[in-house]
C-alpha positions in Angstrom: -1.2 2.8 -22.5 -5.1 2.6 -22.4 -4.4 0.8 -25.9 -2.3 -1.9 -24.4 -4.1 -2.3 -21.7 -7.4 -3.2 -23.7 -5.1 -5.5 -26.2 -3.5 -7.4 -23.3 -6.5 -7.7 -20.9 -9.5 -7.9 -23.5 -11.2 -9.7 -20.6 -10.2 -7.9 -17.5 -12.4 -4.6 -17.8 -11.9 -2.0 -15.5 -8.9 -1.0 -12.9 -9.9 -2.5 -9.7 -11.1 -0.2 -7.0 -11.8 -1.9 -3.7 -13.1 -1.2 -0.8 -15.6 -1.2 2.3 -17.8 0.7 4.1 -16.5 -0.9 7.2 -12.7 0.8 6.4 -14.8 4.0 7.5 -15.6 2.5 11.0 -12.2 2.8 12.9 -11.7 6.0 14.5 -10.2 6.8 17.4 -11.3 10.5 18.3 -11.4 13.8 16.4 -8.1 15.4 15.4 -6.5 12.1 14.8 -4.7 11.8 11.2 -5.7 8.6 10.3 -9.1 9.2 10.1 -12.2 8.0 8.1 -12.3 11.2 5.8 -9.5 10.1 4.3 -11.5 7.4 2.0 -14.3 10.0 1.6 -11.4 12.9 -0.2 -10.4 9.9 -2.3 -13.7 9.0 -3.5 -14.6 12.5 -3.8 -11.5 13.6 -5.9 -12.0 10.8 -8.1 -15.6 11.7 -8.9 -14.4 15.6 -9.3 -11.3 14.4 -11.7 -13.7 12.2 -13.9 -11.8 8.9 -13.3 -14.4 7.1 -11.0 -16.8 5.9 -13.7 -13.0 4.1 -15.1 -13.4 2.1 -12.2 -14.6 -1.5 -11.4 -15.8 -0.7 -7.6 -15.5 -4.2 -5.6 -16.2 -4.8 -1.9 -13.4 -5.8 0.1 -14.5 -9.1 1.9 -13.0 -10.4 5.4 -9.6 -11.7 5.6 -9.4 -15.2 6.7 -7.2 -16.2 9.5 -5.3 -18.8 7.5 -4.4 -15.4 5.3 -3.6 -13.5 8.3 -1.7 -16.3 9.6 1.0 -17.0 6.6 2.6 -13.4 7.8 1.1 -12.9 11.8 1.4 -15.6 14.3 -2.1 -16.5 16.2 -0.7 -15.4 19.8 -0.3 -11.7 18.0 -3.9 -12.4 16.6 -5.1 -13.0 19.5 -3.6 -10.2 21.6 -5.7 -8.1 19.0 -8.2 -9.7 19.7 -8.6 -9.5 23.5 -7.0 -6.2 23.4 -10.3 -4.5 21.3 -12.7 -2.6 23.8 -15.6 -2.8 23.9 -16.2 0.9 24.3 -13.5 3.9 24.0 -10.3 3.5 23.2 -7.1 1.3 24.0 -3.7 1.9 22.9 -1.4 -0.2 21.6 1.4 2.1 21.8 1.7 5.6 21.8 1.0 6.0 18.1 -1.3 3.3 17.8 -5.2 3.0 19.3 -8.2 0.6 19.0 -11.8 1.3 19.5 -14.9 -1.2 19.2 -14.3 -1.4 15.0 -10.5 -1.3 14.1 -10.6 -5.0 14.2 -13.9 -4.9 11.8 -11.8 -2.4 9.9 -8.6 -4.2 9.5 -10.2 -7.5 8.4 -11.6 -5.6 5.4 -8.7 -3.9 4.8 -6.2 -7.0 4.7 -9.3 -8.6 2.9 -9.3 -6.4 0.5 -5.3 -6.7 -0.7 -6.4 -9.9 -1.1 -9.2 -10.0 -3.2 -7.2 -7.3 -5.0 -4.4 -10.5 -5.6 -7.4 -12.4 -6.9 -8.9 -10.3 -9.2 -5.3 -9.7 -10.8 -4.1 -13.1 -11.0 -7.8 -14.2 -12.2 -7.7 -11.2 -15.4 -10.6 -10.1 -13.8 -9.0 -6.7 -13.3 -5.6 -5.4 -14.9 -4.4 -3.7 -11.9 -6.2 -2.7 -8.9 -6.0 -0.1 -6.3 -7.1 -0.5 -3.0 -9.1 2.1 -0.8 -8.8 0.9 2.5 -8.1 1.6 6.0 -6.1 0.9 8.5 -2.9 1.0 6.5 -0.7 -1.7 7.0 3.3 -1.6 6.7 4.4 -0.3 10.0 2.3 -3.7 11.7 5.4 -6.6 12.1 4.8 -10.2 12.2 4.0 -9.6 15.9 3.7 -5.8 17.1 1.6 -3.3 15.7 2.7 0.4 15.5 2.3 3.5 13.4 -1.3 3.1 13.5 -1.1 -0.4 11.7 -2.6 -4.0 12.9 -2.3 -6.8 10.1 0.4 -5.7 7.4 -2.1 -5.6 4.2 0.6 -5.5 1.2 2.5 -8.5 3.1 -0.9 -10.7 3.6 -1.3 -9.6 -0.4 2.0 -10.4 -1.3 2.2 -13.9 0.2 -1.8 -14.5 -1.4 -0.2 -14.4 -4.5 3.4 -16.6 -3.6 0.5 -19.3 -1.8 -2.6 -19.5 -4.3 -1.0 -18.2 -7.5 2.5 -20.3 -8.0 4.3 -17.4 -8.3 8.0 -17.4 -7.4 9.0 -13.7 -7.4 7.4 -10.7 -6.1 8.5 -7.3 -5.5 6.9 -4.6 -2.6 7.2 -1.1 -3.8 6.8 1.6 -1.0 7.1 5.3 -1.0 5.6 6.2 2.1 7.1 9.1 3.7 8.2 6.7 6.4 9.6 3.6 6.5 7.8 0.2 5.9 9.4 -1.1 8.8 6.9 -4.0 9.1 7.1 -5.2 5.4 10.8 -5.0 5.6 10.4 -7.3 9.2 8.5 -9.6 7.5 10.4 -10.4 4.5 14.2 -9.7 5.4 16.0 -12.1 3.6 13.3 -13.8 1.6 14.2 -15.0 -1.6 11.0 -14.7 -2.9 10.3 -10.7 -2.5 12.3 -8.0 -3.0 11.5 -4.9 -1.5 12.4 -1.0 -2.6 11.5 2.1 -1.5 12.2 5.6 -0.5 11.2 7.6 2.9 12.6 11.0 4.8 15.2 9.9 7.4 16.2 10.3 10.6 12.1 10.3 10.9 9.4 8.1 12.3 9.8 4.7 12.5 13.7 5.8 12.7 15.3 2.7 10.9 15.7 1.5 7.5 18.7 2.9 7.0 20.8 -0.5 7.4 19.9 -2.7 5.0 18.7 -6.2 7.0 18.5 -8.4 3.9 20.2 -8.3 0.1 16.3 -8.5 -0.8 16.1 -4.9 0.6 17.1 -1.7 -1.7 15.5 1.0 0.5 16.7 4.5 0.0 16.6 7.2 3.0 16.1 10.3 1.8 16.8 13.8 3.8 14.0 16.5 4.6 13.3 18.5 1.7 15.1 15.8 -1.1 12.1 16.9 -3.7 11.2 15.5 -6.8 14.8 15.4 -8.4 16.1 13.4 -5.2 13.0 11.2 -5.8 13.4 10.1 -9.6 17.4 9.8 -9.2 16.5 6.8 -6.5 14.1 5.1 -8.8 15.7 5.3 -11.5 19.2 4.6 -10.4 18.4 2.1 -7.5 15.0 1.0 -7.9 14.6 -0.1 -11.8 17.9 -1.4 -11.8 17.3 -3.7 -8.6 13.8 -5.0 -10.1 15.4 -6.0 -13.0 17.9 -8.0 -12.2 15.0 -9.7 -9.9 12.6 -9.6 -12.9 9.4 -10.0 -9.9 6.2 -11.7 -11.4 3.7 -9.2 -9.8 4.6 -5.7 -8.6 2.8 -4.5 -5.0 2.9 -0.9 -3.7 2.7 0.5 -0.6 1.3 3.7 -1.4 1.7 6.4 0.7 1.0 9.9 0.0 2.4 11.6 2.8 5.7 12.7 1.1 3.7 15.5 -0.6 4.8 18.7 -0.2 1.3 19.7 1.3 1.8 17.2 3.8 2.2 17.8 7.4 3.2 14.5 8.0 6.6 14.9 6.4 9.1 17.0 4.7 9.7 15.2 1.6 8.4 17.8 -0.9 6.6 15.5 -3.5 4.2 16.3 -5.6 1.1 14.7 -6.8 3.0 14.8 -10.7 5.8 12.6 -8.6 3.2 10.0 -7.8 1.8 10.0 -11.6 5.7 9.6 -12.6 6.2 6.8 -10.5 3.7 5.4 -11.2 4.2 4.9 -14.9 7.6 3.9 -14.4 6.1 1.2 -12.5 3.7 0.6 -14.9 6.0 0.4 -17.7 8.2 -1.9 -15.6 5.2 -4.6 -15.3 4.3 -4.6 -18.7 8.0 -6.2 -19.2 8.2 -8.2 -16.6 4.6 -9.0 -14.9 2.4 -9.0 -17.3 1.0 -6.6 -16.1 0.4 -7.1 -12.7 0.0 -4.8 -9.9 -1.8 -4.5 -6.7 -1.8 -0.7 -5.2 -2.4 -0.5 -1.4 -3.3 3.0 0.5 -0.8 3.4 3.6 -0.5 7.3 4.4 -0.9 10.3 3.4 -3.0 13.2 5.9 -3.9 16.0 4.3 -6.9 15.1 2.8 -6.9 17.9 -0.7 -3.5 16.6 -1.5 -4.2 13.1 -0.7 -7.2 13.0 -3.1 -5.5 14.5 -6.1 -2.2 12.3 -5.3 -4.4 9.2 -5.7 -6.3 10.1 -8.6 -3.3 10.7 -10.6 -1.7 7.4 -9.0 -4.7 6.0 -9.9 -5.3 8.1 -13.7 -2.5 5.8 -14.7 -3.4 2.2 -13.3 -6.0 2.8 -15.4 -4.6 3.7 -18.7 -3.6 7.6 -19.0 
C-alpha cells in the first residue's frame, strides 16, 4: 500500500496530521469525558507506536464564517456566540457545556477539516487525519448536542462540494452513537451519501429510520462485536458506495465502540478500526483517487483511544 501510495502521490509526502494547541483549551471541569487528554493519549501513542515521525504535522487554522455558514445558519452562530461565558461554565443542554475557549476550540477544529479538504484536493497530503477537539457530528444545522458546536466532517464535506467541483461525496461514521447531526444536515442530498454503524436504542436514540435514500446507516445491538461489525460493511456499506462511486471519502471517526470503552457496548477492537480502515482505503483507491479526510468524534478511554487511532491512522499512511 505504502508502494502505491508513493507511485500515485509522488508529490503529496506525508499522511496529514492536523491539529492545534487551541483543541486543548475547551474543558468544562474534571471528570468530564471529552476532555483535553484525549489529544495528548493520541499524540502519545503515536510517538510510542513509531508512526508519528510518518506524519506531516499541520496547524489547524480558524474556520471562516462563510465555511461555517454553508452548513450552520448565522442566528445559530450567533446564539454561540452570545451564549460563551466569560468565566465558568454554561450549558447548552444537559450533555453539552461551554466555558471561555470552546468557541476558540471549535473554530480550530472545524478549521482544521478544512484545511484537511485542502491539503487533499491540493496533493499536498494523500489522506489526512485530523486531531481535533470538540468533535462534531451530534451539532445540527441549528442545535448543538452530544458535546458538539459546528459539525466538522459536514463543514469538510461541503469545502470540498464548494471549492473543489466535486459532485459526489460520501460521510463514513462509526461512532458508537449516531451522527445524528451529519445525517440532519444532509438527508436527502444528492450530493453525499452517508453510512455508518452505532449501538442502538442508545444516545442520540434515532437513526434507526432512515430520513433520506442517501442514508445507509446500520443500528447495531449492545455487544454485536467485530463479526456484526464487518457483515454491515461489507454487506451494506461497500455495496452502497459503489453504486454512488463518491469522489472523496470523509469519516467520522469515533472510537468509542471499543470494547474498552465505557461509553458504549459495542465490543470493537482497535484490529476493527485497522480493518475498516483498509477497506476504506482500498475503496478510494478505486473510486477517489485516493482521497480521504479522517475526523476524531469519540472515543473516552484514553489507552484504547490511542492505540485505536494509531492503527486507524498506521494505515492512512501506508501499512
Amino acid at each position: 500500500m505504502l508502494t502505491w501510495l508513493k507511485q500515485q502521490f509522488p508529490s503529496a509526502g506525508l499522511t496529514a496530521f492536523i491539529t492545534h494547541p487551541d483543541c486543548m483549551l475547551h474543558n468544562v471541569g474534571e471528570g468530564h469525558p471529552e476532555a483535553p487528554e484525549r489529544l495528548v493519549a493520541i499524540r502519545d501513542q503515536l510517538v510510542a507506536s513509531q508512526l508519528y515521525d510518518e506524519l506531516h504535522e499541520v496547524e489547524a487554522p480558524d474556520v471562516t464564517p462563510e465555511q461555517l455558514e454553508r452548513v450552520h445558519p448565522p442566528h445559530y452562530l450567533a446564539m454561540l456566540e452570545a451564549s460563551a461565558p466569560a468565566a465558568g461554565t454554561h450549558r447548552i443542554d444537559p450533555d453539552t457545556a461551554m466555558m471561555q475557549h470552546t468557541l476558540r476550540a471549535a473554530r480550530r477544529a472545524a478549521g482544521g477539516a478544512v484545511k484537511a479538504v485542502d491539503m487533499v484536493c491540493q496533493r499536498l497530503a494523500p489522506n489526512a487525519f485530523c486531531s481535533i477537539r470538540p468533535p462534531g457530528h451530534h451539532a445540527e444545522s441549528a442545535a448543538s448536542m452530544g458535546f458538539c458546536f459546528y459539525n466538522n466532517v459536514a463543514v469538510a464535506a461541503t469545502h470540498a462540494l464548494s471549492e473543489y467541483g466535486l459532485e459526489r461525496v460520501a460521510i463514513i461514521d462509526f461512532d458508537v452513537h449516531h451522527g445524528n447531526g451529519t445525517e440532519e444536515i444532509f438527508q436527502n442530498d444528492p450530493r453525499v451519501m452517508m453510512v455508518s454503524i452505532f449501538q442502538h436504542p442508545f444516545f442520540p436514540y434515532c437513526g434507526d429510520n432512515p430520513v433520506g435514500q442517501n442514508m445507509h446507516n446500520v443500528p447495531m445491538k449492545a455487544g454485536s462485536g467485530s463479526m456484526a461489525f464487518r457483515e454491515a460493511v461489507e454487506h451494506i456499506w461497500l455495496p452502497n458506495l459503489e453504486a454512488f462511486q463518491p469522489q472523496m471519502l470523509f469519516i467520522s471517526a469515533g472510537f468509542d465502540a471499543h470494547r474498552e470503552d465505557e461509553m458504549g457496548s459495542m465490543a470493537l477492537t482497535e484490529s476493527d478500526y485497522e480493518w475498516v480502515t483498509r477497506q476504506l482505503m482500498q475503496f478510494s483507491f478505486r473510486f477517489c483517487e485516493g482521497r480521504i479526510v479522517s475526523v476524531l468524534e469519540g472515543g473516552y478511554d484514553l489507552s484504547s483511544l490511542g492505540r485505536s487511532v494509531a492503527a486507524h491512522i498506521k494505515v492512512l499512511s501506508g501499512g
